[in-house]
N, C-alpha and C positions, 0 to 999 in steps of 0.2 A: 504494500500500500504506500504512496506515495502523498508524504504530507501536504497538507494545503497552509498557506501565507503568503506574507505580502515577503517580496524577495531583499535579498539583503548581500549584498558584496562583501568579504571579508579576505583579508590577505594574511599569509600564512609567513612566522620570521620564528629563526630556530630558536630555542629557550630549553634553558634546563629545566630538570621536570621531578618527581615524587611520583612513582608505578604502583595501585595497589598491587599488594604480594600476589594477590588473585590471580591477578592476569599479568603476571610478571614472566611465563613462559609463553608468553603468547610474542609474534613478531609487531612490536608497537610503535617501534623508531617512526614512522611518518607521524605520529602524534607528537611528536618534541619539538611542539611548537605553540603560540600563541597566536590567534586570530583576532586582528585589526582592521578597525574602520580607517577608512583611506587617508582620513586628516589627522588620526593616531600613527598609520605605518609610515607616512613621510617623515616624523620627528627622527625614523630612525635612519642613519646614513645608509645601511645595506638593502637591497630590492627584496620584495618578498621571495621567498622560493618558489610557490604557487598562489594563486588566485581562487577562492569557492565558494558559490552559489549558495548561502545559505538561506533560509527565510527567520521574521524574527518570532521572537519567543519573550512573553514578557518585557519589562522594563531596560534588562540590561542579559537577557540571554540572548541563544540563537540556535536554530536548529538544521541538520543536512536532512534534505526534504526525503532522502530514500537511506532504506534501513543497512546498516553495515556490519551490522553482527545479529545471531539468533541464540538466546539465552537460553535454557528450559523452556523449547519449544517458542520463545515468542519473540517475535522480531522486533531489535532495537537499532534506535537511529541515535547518532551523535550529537549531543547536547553540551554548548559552550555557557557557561556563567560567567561574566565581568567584561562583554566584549564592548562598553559603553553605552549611555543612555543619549536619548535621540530629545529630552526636554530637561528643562530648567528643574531643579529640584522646589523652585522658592514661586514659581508661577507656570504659565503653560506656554513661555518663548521658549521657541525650539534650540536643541541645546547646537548648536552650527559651528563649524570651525572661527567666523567672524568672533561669534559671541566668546569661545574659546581665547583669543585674543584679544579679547577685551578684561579676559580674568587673571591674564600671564606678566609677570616687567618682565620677561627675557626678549629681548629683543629678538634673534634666532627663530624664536616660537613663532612669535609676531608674526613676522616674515613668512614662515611657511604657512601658515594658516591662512594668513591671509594673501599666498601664491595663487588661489584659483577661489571664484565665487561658489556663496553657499551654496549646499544640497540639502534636497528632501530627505537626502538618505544618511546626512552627516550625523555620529552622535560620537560623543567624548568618552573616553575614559577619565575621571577629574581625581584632585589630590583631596576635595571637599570630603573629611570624616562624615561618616554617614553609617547608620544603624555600628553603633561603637567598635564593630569589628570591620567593619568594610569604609570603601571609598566611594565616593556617589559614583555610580555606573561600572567599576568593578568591582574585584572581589578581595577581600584580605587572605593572608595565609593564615590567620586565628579561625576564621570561619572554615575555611578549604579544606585545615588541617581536620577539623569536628569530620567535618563529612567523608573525607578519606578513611578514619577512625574507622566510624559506622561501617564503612562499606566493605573494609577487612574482617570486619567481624563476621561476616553474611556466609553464608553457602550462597557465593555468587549474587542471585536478586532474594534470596527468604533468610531473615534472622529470625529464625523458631515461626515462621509461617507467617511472618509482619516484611509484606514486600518492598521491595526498596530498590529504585532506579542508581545502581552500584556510579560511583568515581572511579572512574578506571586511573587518569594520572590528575596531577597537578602541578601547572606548568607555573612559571617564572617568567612576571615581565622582567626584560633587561635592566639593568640598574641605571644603565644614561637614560631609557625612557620614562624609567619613576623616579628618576630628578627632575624630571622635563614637566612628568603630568602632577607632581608632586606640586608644584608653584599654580596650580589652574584649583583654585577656589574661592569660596569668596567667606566663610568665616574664619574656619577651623581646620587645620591640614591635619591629614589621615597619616599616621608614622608608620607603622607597620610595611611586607612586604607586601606589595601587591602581586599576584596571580590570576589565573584563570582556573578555571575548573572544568573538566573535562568527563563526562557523563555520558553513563548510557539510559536512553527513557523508551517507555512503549509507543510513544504517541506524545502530542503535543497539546491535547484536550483534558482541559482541567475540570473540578468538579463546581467548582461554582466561580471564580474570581481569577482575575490575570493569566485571563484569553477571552479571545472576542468571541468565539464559542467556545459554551461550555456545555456541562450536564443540567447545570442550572438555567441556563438563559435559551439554550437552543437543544432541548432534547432530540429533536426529531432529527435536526444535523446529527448529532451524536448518531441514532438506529443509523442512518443512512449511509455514514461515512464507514461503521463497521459493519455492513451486511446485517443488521440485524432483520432478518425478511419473514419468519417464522413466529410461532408463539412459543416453538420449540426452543429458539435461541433466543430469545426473548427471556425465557424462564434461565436460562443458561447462563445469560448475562445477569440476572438479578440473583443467581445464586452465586457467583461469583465478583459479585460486588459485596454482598453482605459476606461472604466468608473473611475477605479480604479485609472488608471496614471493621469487623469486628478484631482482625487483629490489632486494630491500630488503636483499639479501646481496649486494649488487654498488651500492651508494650513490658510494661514496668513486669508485670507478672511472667511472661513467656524470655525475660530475661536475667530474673530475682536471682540470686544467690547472696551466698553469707557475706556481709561488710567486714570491713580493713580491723573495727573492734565488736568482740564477742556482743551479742544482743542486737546488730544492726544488721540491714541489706543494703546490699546494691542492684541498682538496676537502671535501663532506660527511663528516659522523662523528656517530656516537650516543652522547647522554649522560645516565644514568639515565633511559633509553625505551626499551622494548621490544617486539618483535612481537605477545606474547600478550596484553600490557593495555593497548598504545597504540595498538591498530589496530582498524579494524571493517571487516566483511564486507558487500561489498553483495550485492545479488539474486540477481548471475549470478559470486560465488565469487570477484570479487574484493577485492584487499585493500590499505582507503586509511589510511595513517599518520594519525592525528589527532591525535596531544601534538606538536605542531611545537615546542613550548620547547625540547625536548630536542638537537635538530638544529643542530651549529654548524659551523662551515669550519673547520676545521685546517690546519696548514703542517707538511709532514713535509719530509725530506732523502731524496733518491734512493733512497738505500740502505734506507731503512724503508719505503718505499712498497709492496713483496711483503708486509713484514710486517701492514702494514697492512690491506692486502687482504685477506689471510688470519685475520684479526682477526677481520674484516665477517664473512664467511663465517660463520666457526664463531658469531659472536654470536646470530644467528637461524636456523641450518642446524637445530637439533634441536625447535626453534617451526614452522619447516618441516615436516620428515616429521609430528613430533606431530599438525599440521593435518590433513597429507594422510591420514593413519593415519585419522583419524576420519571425514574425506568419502567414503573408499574401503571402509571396513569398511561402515558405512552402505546406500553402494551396491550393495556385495554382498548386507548385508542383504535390500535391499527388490527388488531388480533380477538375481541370481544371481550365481556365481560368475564371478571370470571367468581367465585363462590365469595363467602365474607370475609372483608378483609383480613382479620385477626386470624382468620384459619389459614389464608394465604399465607399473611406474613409467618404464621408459627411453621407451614409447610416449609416452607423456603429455607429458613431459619436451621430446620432438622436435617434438610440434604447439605445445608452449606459445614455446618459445623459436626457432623459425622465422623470424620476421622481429626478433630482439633485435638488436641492433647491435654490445651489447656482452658477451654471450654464447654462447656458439657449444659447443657437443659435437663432440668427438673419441674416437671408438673407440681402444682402447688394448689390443689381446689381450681379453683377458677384463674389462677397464676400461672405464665409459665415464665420460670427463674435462669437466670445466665448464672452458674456457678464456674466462675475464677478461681481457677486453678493456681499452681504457680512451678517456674521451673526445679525451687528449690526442694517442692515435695510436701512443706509447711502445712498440713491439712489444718493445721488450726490457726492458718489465714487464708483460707479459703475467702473470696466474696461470695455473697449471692445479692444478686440486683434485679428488677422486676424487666424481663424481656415486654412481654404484655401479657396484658389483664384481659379477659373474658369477662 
């Protein structure tokens, strides 16, 4: 399948790089590079090596529109993080090489920015600190490093069945070009190193926010772009949404083991990342985490480990139903009606989480119970939280 967006030029200049161990025997030297917007790659004295077609992706990503590698069955396309943002952070002027040159003293900069008139398609990499670990339009090595973390822990795309669009490297801008874009801001200069981040995703359709379709805004694009033609795949896709959402509200759990002091755990936890704008949808409905920055281990005490749990839970349970709300009205849409909701969703629910490990459903009277498991075995931290009521 061949992605859809608005197209996007980037130029490729070599850089040292960070390989997850993962795919560290794989042959990946064409990747030891970082990809620049055209009024970025002139700061640098030597020609790009290549030139390629990407389309864009969010604020300051970008993607290659056809897939380059197949993971566990599913076909993934190359995903750039930090390749510059195309607006102002402070209003909606476009961020252009002129305007770049009105943020820089270097004379040098000046000069080449302003070598050729703006473009629609101009965006900067800037020195402007932005979300504390990053630089407006790209990316820091504190965040890059979190996400490479994550993605070594994984069997590839699943850590304990919570999927995740893996970091393969993490490349290095050159140091003369982040003294260059280091001086282009207008409060507070970002110190760290900058990089890119270099990903592999299913798809470029998010579930609710930062894409112009999403699951949320343009269901029927979604059926349509993945062959959904059936009531058969239909149900196919909604079991494998909810299998998939549900791991992402059972993280900390399906990762628990004993803390650094007796009486404590460790585990995953989310931090300014969320399911409707950090995650994408692939083909067949399910759904991989792609802002790995956000993803850190925490050390909780006993005693806060339910609360914990129950945290995860509610943090993505209402990005949950909202999904499935829109797959299943859809469905109905195009495919008919079909029995009462509450027996649907409990249907669906029981094929998706069948073989889970760390999820299991228990009937309760008129209840039926998510009971959260946990990897460390702890049965007396178990959750049970209310899937739905009858």
């Amino acid at each position: 399948m061949r992605l859809e967006g608005m197209p996007l030029e980037l130029r490729a200049h070599p850089a040292e790089s960070q390989t997850n161990r993962q795919f560290a025997s794989h042959a990946l030297g064409s990747l030891d590079v970082v990809y620049l917007p055209r009024p970025v790659s002139q700061l640098l004295p030597e020609p790009p090596v290549r030139v390629e077609q990407f389309i864009e992706d969010d604020n300051r990503g970008a993607i290659l529109p056809d897939p380059i590698a197949t993971l566990d069955g599913q076909a993934f396309y190359l995903s750039v993080k930090g390749i510059g943002s195309a607006t102002d952070p402070y209003s909606w002027r476009p961020l252009d090489r002129w305007y770049g040159a009105e943020l820089t003293p270097e004379p040098d900069v000046q000069r080449t920015l302003r070598s050729e008139p703006p473009s629609r398609s101009d965006r900067l990499i800037t020195g402007e600190l932005w979300l504390r670990g990053s630089p407006y339009g790209g990316q820091g090595l504190e965040h890059a490093a979190t996400a490479l973390g994550v993605s070594a822990r994984a069997d590839l795309t699943s850590l304990h069945g919570f999927l995740i669009a893996p970091v393969v490297k993490v490349c290095f801008l050159p140091r003369s070009l982040e003294a260059h874009l280091r001086e282009l801001y207008w409060y507070r200069r970002f110190s760290g190193r900058m990089v890119q981040e270099l990903r592999l995703v299913p798809s470029n359709l998010r579930v609710y926010f930062h894409a112009k379709n999403t699951l949320g805004t343009n269901v029927r694009h979604v059926f349509d772009r993945f062959s959904v033609d059936s009531d058969r795949r239909a149900t196919a896709f909604e079991t494998n949404f909810l299998r998939s959402t549900v791991s992402m509200l059972t993280l900390f759990a399906r990762t628990m083991e004993a803390g650094p002091t007796p009486g404590t755990f460790r585990g995953l936890d989310f931090y300014d990342v969320w399911l409707d704008k950090d995650a994408v949808l692939a083909p067949n409905g399910s759904v991989y985490f792609v802002d790995l920055e956000g993803i850190e281990s925490v050390v909780v005490p006993r005693e806060s480990v339910r609360e914990k749990l129950e945290d995860q839970v509610y943090r993505s349970l209402y990005e949950m139903t909202f999904g499935y709300e829109q797959i299943e009205g859809e469905r109905q849409r195009r495919f008919g009606q079909s029995a009462d909701r509450k027996q649907r969703f409990e249907t669906l629910l029981r094929a998706a989480l069948r073989d889970d490990p760390f999820v299991r459903l228990r009937r309760a009277g008129s209840r039926l119970d998510f009971v959260v498991r946990n990897k460390g075995e702890e049965e007396a931290l178990y959750l049970t939280f209310p899937a739905v009521e009858s």
